[in-house]
C-alpha positions in Angstrom: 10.8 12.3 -5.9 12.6 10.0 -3.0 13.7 7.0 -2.6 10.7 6.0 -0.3 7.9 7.9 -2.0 9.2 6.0 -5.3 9.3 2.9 -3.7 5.7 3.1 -2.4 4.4 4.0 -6.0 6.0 0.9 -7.2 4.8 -0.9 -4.5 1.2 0.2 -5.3 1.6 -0.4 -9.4 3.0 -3.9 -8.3 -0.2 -4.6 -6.1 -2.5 -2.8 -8.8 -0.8 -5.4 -11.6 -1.6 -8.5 -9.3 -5.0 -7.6 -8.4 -6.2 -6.6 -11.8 -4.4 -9.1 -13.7 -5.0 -12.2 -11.5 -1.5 -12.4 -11.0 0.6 -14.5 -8.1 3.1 -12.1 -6.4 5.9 -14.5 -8.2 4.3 -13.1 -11.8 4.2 -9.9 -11.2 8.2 -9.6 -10.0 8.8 -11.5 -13.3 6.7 -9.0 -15.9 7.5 -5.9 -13.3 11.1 -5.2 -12.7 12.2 -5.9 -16.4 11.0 -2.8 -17.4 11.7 -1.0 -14.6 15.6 -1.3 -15.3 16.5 2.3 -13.9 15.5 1.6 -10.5 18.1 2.2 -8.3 19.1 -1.1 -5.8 17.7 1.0 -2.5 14.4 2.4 -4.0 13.6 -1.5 -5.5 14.4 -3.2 -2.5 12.3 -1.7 0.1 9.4 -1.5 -2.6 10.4 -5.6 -2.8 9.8 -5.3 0.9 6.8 -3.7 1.2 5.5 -5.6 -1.8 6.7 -9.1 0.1 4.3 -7.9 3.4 1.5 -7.0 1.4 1.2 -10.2 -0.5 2.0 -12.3 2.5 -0.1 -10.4 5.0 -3.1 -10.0 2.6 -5.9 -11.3 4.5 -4.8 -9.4 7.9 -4.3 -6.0 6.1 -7.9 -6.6 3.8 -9.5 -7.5 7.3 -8.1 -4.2 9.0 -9.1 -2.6 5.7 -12.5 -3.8 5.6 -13.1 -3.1 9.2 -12.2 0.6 9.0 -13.7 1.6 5.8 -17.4 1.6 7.2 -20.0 0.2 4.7 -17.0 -0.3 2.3 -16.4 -4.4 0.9 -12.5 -4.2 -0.5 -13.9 -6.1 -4.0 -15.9 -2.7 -4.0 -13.5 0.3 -4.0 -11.9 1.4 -7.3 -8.6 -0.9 -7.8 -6.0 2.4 -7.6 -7.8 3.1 -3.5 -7.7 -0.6 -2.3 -4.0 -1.1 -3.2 -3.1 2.1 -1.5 -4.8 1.0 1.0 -2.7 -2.0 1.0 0.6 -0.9 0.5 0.4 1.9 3.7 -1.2 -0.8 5.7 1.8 -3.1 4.9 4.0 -0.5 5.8 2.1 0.0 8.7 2.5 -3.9 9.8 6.3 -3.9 8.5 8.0 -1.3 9.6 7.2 0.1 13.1 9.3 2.5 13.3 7.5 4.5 10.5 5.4 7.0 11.8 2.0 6.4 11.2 1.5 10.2 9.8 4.5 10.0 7.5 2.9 6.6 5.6 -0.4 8.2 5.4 1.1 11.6 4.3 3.2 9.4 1.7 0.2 7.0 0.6 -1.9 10.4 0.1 0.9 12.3 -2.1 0.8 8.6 -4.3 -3.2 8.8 -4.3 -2.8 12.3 -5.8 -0.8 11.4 -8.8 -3.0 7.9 -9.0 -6.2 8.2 -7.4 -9.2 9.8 -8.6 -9.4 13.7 -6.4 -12.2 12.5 -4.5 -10.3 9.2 -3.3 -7.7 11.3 -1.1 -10.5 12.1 2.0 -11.8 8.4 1.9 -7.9 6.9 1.4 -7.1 9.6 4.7 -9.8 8.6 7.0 -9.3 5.0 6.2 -6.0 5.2 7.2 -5.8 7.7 10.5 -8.3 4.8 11.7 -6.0 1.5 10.7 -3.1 3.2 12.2 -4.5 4.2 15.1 -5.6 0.8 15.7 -1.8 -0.8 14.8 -0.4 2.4 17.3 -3.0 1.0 19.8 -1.7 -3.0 19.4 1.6 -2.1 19.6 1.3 -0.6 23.1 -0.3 -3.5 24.2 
């Protein structure tokens, strides 16, 4: 697995231990990394980033969520697809120069290892719509 793909899943078990747990960002960094001692310095900093802008950007990315994901409330989809969700959405927001298809293509290859099989066309179509909205406000 790469450095990128590994960062994303950590970056999506770090959102999944805050949500479910009730957990500040701050407590989750504190219970998280210690057993996560043979990540490598690259693959735990940009999931530190990605982590950072998800946390920090959490209303923004729920709202774009919520407003792409017809008929869906984010307190309503299974914990594994909403943090997905969040995590390329951050990505999305943080780093520009991502293409949109590679995140989604990433998030999707997490969601298959994670997700249950019928999350991966939902988690798609979610996230083809968000980033063609972010493409569309960057151009502005």
């Amino acid at each position: 697995m790469g450095t990128r793909r590994k960062s994303r899943e950590l970056t999506m078990q770090m959102l999944f231990q805050g949500d479910l747990g009730k957990q500040t960002p701050d407590q989750v960094r504190k219970s998280f990394w210690p057993a996560r001692d043979d990540v490598d310095e690259e693959t735990r900093a940009f999931a530190e980033d990605l982590y950072r802008i998800a946390t920090v950007r959490e209303d923004e990315i729920d709202d774009l969520i919520e407003s792409h994901a017809q008929n869906w409330r984010i307190e309503r989809m299974a914990v594994v697809d909403r943090n997905l969700l969040r995590a390329a959405v951050a990505e999305m927001l943080g780093f520009p120069n991502t293409p949109g298809p590679i995140i989604i293509n990433e998030s999707l290859e997490v969601a298959r290892r994670y997700a249950a099989p019928e999350s991966i066309h939902f988690l798609n179509g979610v996230l083809d719509a968000i980033a063609k909205t972010v493409l569309a406000n960057r151009l502005k």
